[in-house]
C-alpha positions as CSV (number, residue, x, y, z in Angstrom):
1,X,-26.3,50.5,-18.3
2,X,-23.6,52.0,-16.7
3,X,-25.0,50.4,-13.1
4,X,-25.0,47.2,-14.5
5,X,-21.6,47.4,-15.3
6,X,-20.4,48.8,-11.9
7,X,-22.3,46.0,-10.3
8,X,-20.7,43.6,-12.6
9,X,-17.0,44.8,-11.8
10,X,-18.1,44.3,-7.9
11,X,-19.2,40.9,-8.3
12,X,-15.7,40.2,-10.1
13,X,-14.1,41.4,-7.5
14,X,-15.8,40.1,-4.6
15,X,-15.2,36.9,-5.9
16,X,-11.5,37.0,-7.1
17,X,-11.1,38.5,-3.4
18,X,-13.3,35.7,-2.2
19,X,-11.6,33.2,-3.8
20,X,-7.8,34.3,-2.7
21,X,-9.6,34.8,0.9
22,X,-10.8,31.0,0.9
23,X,-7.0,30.1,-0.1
24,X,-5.3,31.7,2.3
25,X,-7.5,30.2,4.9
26,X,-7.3,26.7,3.4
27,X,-3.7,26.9,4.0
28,X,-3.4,28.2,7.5
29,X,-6.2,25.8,8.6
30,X,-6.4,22.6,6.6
31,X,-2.7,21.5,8.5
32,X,-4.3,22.1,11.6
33,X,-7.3,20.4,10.9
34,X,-5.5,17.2,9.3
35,X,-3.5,17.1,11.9
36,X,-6.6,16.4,14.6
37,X,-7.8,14.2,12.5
38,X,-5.3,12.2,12.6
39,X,-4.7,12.6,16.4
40,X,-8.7,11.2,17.0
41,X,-7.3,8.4,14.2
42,X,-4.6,7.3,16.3
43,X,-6.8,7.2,19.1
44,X,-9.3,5.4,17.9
45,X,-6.8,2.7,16.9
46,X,-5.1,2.7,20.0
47,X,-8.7,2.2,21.8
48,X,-9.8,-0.6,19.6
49,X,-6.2,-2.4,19.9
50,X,-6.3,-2.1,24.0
51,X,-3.5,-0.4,24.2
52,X,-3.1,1.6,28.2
53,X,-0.6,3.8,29.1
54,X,1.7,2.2,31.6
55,X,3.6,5.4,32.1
56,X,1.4,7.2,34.3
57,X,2.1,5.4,37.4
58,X,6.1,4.7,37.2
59,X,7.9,7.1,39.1
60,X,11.2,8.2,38.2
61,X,14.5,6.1,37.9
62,X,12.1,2.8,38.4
63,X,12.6,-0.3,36.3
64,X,9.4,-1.9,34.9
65,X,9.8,-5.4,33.3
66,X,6.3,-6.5,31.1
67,X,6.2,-10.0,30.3
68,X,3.1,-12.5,29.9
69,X,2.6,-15.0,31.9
70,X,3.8,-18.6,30.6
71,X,1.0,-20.9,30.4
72,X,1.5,-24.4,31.8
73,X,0.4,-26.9,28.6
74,X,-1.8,-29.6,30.1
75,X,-2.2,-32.8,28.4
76,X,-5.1,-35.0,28.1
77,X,-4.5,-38.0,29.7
78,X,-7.8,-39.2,28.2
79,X,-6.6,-39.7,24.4
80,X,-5.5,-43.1,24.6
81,X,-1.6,-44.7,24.5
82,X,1.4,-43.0,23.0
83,X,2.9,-45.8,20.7
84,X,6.4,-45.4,19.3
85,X,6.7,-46.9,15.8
86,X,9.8,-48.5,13.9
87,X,10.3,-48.5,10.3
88,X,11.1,-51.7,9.1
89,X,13.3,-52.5,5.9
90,X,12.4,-55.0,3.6
């Protein structure tokens, strides 16, 4: 009986240690975990979107201008006659 008891009184504390072990570990790594997570997120993202890094080939004290090209509207000429209508007052 009295074994049982001793055995008992381990288990307890093994697992009130356990438990305040799994705690203290939760919060020293869960931020770093959540945080690369959120790094492979972004990442992801910025993949999917298209988005390159122009920075790695401008050297220092250069100025770099982005713009997209304007694209010339053409018309088709094969719709038929503009006509310019009047209103009339009765």
């Amino acid at each position: 009986m009295q074994e049982a008891s001793i055995q008992g009184l381990w288990f307890i504390l093994f697992l009130i240690l356990g438990y305040y072990a799994f705690r203290w570990l939760a919060r020293v790594l869960l931020p770093v975990l959540m945080q690369k997570a959120v790094r492979n997120f972004e990442k992801k993202a910025r993949e999917q979107q298209g988005y390159s890094n122009h920075n790695d080939n401008i050297r220092e004290g250069e100025t770099i201008i982005d713009k997209k090209p304007v694209k010339q509207r053409e018309s088709n000429k094969d719709v038929g006659e503009y006509i310019d209508f009047e209103e009339v007052d009765e």
